[in-house]
BAKOL-661271 format. One record per residue: residue in three letters; x, y, z of N, C-alpha, C, O in turn; residue number from 1. Coordinates in steps of 0.2 Angstrom, whole numbers. Layout:
N
ALA; X; Y; Z; X; Y; Z; X; Y; Z; X; Y; Z; NUM
...
# end
This chain:
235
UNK; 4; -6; 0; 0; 0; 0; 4; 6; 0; 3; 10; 4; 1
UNK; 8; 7; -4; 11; 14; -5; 9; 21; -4; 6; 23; -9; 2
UNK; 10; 24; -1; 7; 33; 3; 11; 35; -4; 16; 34; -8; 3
UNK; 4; 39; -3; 5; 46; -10; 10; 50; -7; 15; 47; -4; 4
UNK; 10; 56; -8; 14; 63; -9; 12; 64; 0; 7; 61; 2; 5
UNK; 13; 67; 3; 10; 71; 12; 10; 76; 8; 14; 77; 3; 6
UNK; 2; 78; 10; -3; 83; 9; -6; 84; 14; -9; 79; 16; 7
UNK; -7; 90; 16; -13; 94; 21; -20; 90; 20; -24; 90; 15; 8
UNK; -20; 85; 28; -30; 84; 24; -35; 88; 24; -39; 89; 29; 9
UNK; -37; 91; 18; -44; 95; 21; -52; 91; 20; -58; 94; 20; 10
UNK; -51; 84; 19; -57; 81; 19; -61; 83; 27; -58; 85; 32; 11
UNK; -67; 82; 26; -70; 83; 30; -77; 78; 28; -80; 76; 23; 12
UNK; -78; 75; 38; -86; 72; 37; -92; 74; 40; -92; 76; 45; 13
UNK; -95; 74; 36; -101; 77; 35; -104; 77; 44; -105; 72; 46; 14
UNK; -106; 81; 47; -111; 82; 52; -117; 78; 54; -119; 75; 60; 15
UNK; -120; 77; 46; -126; 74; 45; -125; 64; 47; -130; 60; 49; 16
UNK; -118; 61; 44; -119; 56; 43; -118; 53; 50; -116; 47; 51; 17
UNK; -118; 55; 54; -117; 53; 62; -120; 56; 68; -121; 62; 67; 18
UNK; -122; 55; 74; -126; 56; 78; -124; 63; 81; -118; 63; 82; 19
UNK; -126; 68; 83; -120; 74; 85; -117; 75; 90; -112; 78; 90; 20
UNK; -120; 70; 96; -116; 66; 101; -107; 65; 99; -103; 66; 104; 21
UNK; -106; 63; 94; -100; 61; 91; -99; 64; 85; -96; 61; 81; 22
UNK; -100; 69; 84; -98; 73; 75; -93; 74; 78; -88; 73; 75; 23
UNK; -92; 78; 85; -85; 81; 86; -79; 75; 85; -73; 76; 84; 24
UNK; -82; 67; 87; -76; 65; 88; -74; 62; 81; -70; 58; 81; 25
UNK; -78; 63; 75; -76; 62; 70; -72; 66; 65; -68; 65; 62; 26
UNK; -75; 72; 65; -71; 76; 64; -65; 78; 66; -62; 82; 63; 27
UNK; -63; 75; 72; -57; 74; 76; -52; 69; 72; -46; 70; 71; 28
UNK; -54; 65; 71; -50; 58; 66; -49; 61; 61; -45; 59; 58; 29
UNK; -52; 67; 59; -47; 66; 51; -40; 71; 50; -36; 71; 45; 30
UNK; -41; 75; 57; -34; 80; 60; -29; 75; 59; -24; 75; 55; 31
UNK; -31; 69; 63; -26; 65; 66; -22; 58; 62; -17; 55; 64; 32
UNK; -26; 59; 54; -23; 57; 51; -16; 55; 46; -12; 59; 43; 33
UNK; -17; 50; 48; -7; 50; 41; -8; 50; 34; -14; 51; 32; 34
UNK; -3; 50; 30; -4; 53; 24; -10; 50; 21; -13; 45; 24; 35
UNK; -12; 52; 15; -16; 46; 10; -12; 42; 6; -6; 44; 4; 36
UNK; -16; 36; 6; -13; 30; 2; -18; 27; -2; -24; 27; -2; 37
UNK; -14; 26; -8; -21; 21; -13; -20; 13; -12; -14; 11; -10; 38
UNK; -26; 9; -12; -25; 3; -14; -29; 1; -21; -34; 4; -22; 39
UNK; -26; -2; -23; -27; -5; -29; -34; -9; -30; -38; -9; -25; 40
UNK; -38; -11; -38; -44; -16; -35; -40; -22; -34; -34; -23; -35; 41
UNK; -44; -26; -29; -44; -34; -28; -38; -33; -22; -38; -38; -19; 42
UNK; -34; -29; -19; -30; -29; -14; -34; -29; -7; -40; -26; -6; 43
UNK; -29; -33; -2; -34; -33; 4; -31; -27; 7; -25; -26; 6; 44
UNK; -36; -23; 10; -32; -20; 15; -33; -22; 23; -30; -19; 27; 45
UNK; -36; -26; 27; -39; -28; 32; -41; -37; 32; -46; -39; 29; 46
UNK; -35; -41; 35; -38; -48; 36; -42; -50; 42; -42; -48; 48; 47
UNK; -46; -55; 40; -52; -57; 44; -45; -60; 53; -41; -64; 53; 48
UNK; -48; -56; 59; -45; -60; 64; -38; -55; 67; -35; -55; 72; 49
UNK; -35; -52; 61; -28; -50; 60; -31; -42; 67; -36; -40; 69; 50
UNK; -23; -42; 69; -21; -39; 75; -26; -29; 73; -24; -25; 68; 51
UNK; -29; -27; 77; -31; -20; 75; -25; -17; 76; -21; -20; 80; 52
UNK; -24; -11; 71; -19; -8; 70; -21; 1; 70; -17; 5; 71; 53
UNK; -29; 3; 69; -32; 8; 70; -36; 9; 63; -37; 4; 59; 54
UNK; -38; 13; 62; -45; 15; 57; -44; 18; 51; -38; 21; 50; 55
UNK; -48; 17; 45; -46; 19; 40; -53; 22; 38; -59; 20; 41; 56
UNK; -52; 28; 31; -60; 32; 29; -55; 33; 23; -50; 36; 22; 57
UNK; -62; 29; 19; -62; 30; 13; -64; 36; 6; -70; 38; 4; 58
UNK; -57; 38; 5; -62; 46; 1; -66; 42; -6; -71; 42; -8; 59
UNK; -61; 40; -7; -66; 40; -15; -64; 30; -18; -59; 26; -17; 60
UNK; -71; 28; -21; -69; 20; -22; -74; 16; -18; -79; 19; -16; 61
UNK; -73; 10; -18; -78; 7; -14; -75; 0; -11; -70; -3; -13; 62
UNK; -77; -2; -6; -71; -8; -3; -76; -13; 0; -79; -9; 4; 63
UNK; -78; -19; 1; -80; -23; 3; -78; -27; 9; -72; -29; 10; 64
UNK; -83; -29; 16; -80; -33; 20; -82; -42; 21; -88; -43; 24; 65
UNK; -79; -47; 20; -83; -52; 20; -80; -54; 26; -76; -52; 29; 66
UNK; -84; -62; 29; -83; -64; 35; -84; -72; 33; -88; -74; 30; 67
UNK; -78; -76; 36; -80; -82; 33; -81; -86; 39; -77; -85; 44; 68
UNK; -86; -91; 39; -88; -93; 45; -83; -101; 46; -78; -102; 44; 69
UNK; -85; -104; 49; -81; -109; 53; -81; -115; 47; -77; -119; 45; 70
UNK; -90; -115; 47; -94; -123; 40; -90; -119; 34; -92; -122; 28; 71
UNK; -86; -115; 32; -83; -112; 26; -85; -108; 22; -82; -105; 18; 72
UNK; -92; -106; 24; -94; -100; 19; -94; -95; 23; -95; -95; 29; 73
UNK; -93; -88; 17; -93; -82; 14; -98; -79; 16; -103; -82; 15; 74
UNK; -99; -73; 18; -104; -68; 20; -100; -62; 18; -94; -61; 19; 75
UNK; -104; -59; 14; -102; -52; 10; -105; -47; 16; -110; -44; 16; 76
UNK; -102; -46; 20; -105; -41; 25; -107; -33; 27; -111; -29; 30; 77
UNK; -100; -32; 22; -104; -23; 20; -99; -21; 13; -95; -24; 11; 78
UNK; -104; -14; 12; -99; -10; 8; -94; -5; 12; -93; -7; 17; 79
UNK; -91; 0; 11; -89; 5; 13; -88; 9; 8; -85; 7; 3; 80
UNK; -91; 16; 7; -92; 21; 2; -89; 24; 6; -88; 23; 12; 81
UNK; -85; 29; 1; -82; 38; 2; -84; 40; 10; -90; 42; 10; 82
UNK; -82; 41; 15; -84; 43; 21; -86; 39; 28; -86; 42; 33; 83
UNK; -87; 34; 26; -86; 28; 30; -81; 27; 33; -75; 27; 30; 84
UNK; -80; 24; 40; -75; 22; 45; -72; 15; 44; -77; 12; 43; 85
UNK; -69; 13; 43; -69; 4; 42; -62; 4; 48; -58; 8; 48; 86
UNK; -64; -2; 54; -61; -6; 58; -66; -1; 66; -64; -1; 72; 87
UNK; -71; 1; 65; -76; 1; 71; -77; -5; 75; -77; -6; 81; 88
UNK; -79; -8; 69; -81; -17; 74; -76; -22; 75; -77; -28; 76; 89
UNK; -69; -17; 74; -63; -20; 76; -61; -20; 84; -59; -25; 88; 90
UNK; -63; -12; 86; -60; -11; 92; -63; -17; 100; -60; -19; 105; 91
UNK; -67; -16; 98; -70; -19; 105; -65; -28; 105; -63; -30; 111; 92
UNK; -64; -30; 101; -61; -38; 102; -53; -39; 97; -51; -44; 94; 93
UNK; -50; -29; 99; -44; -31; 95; -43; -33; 91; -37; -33; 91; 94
UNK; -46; -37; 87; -44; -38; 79; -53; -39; 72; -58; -40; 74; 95
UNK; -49; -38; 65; -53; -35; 62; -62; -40; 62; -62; -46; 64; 96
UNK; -65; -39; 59; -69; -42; 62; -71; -48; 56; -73; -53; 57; 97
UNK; -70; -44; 49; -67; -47; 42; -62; -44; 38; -59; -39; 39; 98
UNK; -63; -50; 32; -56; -46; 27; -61; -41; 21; -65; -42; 17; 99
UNK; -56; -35; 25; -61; -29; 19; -55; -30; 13; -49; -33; 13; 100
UNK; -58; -28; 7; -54; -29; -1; -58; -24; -5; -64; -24; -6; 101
UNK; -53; -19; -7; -53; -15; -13; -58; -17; -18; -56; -22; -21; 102
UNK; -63; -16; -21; -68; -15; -26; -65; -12; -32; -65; -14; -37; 103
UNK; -63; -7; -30; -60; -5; -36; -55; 1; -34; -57; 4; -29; 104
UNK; -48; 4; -37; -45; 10; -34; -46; 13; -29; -52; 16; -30; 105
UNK; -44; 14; -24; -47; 18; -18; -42; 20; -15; -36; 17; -14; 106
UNK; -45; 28; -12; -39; 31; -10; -43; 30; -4; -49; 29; -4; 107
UNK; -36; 32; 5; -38; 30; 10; -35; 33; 14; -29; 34; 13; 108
UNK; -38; 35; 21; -35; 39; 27; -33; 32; 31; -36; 27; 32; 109
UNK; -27; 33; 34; -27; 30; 39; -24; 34; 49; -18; 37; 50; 110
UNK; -27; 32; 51; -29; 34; 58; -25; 28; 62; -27; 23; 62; 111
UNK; -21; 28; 65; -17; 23; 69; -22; 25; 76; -25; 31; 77; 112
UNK; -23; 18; 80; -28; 20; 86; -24; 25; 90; -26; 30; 91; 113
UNK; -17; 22; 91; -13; 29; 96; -14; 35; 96; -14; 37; 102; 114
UNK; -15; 39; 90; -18; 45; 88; -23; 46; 90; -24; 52; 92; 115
UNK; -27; 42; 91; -35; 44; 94; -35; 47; 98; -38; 52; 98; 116
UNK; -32; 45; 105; -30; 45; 110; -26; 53; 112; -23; 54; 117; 117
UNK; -26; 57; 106; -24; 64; 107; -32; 69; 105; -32; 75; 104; 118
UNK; -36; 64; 105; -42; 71; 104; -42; 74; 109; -40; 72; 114; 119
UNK; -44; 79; 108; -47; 84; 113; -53; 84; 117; -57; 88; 118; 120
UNK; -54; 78; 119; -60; 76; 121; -54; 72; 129; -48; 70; 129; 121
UNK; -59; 71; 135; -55; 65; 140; -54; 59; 137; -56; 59; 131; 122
UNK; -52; 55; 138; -49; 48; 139; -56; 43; 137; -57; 40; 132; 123
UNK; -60; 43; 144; -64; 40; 144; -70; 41; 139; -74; 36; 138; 124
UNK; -71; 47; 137; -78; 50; 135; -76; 47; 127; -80; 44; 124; 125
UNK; -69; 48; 125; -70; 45; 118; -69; 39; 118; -71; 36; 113; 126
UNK; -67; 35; 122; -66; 26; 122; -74; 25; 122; -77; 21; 119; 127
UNK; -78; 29; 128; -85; 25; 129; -89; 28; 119; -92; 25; 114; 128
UNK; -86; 33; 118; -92; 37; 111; -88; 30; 106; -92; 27; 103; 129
UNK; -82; 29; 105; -81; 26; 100; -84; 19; 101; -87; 16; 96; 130
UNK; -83; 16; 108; -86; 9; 109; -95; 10; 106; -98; 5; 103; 131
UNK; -97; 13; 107; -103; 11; 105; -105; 15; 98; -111; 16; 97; 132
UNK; -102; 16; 95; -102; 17; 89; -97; 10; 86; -98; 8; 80; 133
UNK; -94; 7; 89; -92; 0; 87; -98; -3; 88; -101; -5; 83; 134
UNK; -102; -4; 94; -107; -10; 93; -112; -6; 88; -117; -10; 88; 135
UNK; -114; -2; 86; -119; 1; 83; -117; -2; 75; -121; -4; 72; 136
UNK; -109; 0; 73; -107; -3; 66; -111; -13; 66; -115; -16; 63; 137
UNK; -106; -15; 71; -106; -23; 71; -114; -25; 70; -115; -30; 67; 138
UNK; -120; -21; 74; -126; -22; 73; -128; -22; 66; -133; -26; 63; 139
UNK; -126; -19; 63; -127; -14; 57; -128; -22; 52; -132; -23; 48; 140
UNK; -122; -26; 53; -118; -31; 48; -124; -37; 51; -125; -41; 47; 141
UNK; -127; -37; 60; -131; -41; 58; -138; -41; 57; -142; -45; 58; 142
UNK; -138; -35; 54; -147; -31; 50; -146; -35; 46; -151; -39; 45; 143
UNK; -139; -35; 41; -139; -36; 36; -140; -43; 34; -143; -44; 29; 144
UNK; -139; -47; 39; -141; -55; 37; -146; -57; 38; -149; -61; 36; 145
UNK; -150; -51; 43; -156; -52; 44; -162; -51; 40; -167; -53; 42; 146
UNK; -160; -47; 33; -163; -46; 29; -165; -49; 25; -169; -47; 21; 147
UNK; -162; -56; 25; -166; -61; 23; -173; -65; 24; -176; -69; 21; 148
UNK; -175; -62; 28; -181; -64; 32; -187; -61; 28; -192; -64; 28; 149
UNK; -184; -55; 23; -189; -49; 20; -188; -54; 13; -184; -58; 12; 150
UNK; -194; -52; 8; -192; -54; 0; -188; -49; -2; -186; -43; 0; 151
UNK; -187; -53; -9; -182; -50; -12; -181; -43; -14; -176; -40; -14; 152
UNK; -188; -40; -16; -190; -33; -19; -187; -28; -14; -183; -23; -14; 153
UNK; -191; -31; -6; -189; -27; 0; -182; -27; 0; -180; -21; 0; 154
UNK; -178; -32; 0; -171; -30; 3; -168; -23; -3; -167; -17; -1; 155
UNK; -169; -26; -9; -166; -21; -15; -170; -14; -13; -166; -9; -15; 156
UNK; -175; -12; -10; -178; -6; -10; -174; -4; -6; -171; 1; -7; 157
UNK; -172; -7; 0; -172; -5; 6; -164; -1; 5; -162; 4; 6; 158
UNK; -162; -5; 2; -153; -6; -1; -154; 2; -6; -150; 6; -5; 159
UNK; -157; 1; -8; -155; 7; -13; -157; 14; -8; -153; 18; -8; 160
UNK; -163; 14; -4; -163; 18; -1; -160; 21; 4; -161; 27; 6; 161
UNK; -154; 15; 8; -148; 18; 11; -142; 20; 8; -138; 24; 11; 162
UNK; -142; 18; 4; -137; 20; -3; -137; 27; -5; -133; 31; -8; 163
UNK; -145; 28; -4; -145; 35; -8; -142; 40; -2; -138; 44; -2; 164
UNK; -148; 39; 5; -147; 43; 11; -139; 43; 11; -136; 48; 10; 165
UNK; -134; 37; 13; -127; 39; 13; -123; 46; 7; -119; 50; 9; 166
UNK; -125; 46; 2; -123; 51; -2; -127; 58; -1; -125; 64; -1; 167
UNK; -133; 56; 0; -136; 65; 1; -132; 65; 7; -128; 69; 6; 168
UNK; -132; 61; 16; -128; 65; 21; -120; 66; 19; -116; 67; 23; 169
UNK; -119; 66; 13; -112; 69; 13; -110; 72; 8; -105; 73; 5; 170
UNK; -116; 75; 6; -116; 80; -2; -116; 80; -6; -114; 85; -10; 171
UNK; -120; 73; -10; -118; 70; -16; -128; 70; -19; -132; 71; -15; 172
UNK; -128; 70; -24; -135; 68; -25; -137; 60; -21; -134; 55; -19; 173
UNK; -144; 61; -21; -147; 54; -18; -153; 51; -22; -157; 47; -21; 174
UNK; -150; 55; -28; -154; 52; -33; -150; 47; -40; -152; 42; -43; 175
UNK; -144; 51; -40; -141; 45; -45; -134; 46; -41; -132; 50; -37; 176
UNK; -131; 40; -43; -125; 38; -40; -121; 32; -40; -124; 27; -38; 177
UNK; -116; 32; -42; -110; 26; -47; -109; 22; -43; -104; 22; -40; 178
UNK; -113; 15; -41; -109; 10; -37; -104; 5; -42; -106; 2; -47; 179
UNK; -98; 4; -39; -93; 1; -42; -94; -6; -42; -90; -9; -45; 180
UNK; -98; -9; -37; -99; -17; -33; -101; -20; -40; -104; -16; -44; 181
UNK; -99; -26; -42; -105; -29; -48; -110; -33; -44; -110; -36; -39; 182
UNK; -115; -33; -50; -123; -36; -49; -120; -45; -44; -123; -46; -38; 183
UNK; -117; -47; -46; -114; -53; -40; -115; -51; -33; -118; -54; -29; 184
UNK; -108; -45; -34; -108; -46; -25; -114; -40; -23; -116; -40; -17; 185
UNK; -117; -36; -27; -122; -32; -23; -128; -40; -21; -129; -40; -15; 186
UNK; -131; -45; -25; -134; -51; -22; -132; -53; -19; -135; -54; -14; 187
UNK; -124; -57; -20; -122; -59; -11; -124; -55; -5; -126; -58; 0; 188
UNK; -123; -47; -6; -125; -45; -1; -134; -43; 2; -136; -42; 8; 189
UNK; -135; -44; -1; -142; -43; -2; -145; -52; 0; -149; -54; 4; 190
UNK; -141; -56; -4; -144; -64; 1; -147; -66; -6; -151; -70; -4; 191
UNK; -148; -66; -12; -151; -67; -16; -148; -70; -22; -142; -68; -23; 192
UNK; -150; -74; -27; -146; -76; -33; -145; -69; -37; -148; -64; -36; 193
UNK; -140; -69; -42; -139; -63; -46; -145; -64; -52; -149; -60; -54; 194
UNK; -146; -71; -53; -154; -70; -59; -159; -66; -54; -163; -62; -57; 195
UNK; -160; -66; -48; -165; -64; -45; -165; -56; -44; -171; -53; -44; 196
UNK; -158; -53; -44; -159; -48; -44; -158; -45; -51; -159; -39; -51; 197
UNK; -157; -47; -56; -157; -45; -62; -165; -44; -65; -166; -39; -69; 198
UNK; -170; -50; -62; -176; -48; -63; -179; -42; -60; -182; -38; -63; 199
UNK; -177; -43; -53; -179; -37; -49; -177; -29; -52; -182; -25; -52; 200
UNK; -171; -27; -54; -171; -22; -59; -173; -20; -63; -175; -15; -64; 201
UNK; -174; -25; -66; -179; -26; -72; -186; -23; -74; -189; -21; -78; 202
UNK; -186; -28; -65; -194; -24; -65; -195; -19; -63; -199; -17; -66; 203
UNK; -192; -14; -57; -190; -8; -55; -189; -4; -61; -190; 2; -60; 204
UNK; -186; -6; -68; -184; -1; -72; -192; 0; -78; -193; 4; -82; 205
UNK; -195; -6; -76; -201; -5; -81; -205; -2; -77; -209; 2; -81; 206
UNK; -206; -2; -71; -212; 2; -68; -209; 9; -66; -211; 12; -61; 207
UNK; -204; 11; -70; -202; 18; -68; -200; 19; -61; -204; 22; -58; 208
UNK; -197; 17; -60; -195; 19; -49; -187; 18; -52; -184; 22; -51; 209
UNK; -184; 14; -56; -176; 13; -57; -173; 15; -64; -175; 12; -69; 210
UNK; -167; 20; -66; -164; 18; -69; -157; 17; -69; -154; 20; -65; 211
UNK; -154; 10; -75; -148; 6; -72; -144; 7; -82; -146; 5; -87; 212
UNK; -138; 11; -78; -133; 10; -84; -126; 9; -82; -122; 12; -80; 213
UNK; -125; 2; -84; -117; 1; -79; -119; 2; -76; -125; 1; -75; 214
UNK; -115; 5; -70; -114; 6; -66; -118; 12; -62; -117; 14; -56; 215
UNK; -121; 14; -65; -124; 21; -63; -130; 20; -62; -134; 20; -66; 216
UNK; -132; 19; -56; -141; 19; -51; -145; 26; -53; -141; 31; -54; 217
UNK; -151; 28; -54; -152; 33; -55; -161; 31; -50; -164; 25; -51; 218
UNK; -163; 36; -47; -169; 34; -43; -174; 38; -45; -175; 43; -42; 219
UNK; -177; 36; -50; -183; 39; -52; -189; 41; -50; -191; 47; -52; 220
UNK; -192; 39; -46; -196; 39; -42; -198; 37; -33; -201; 33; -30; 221
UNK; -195; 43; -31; -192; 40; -22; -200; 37; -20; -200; 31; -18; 222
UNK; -204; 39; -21; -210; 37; -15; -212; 29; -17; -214; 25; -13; 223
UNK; -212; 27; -24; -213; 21; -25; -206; 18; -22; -206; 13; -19; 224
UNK; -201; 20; -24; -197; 14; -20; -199; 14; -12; -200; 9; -9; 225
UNK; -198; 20; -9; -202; 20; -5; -205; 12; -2; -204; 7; 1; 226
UNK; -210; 16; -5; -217; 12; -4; -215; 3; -4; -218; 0; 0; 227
UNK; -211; 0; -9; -208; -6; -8; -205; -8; -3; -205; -14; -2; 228
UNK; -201; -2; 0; -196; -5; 6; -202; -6; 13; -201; -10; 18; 229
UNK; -206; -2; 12; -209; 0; 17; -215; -6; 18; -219; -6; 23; 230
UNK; -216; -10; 13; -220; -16; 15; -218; -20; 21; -221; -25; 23; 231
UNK; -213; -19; 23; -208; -24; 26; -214; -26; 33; -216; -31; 36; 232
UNK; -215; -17; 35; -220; -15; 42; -228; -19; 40; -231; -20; 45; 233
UNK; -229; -20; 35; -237; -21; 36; -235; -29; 35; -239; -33; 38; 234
UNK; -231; -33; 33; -229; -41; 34; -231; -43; 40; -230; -49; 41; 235
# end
């Protein structure tokens, strides 16, 4: 993982994407930052179990976390877009909790934990804000499996509609927006076959609520997608 050039960071995260309990202490991490570095696609940066070393935020790119369980299979457990923390659900059991891997190019902050340990905040107040913003991520990863319980229209609704809210809290449109994941692993993640989501688009794009070019999501219609993710309550 080769560091760029040291440059001043002026990334900044957004206020909105985090509870405000904790904006300060996030906005605090990106002071404390070491240079930026890229990784490559298909490069690991984080092995499943391996020793925490401290946190990382992705400016631009997209990077996947899977977890492999004991019977041998694979769980595609999150994405990480542009602003996202990755190794939150590291700290509480010192090591990562899977192996995150580049998606495609991505440039990246990294935060050694030791640095943390210089906010401007006490001691205790940022170990307890960060600890429960770890168990808040690591929940996060078991919504995800749980999602399976819902059909398949639901989970894809629900998906695109967190995908969009991530990009408007950090100033991007929440209407169209480039995911780099392929139709594969976005159904891994989702729990579903890729014919299944292929349909699913298909049909979202015939009823006007989706439009899908490569890689470019564009959300036609919020309140019908809406409306599908939101059957989940009346089940």
């Amino acid at each position: 993982m080769p560091p760029l050039k040291s440059q001043e960071n002026q990334y900044f995260v957004s206020n909105n994407a985090y509870p405000p309990s904790i904006a300060h202490l996030i906005q605090g991490l990106n002071k404390k930052s070491q240079a930026l570095f890229t990784l490559r696609k298909k490069i690991i940066l984080t092995k499943q179990n391996s020793p925490f070393k401290g946190l990382y935020i992705p400016l631009s790119g997209i990077l996947k976390q899977t977890h492999q369980l004991k019977a041998g299979d694979e769980l595609l457990t999150h994405f990480f877009l542009p602003g996202d923390i990755i190794g939150l659900d590291a700290m509480g059991e010192e090591s990562y909790f899977g192996t995150v891997t580049a998606i495609e190019t991505s440039c990246l902050l990294h935060i050694p934990f030791i640095h943390i340990e210089d906010l401007s905040i006490s001691r205790t107040i940022h170990i307890q804000l960060l600890n429960c913003l770890s168990r808040a991520i690591h929940n996060e990863h078991k919504k995800a499996w749980q999602m399976n319980n819902h059909p398949p229209d639901i989970r894809l609704a629900s998906f695109l509609i967190n995908i969009s809210l991530h990009f408007r809290n950090r100033g991007f449109s929440p209407h169209c927006f480039r995911l780099g994941m392929s139709r594969n692993e976005i159904a891994q993640y989702l729990g579903m076959a890729s014919e299944t989501l292929s349909r699913l688009i298909s049909r979202f794009k015939q009823e006007g609520v989706l439009s899908v070019i490569s890689h470019v999501f564009c959300i036609l219609n919020t309140e019908s997608l809406a409306a599908i993710a939101e059957q989940r309550r009346r089940r």
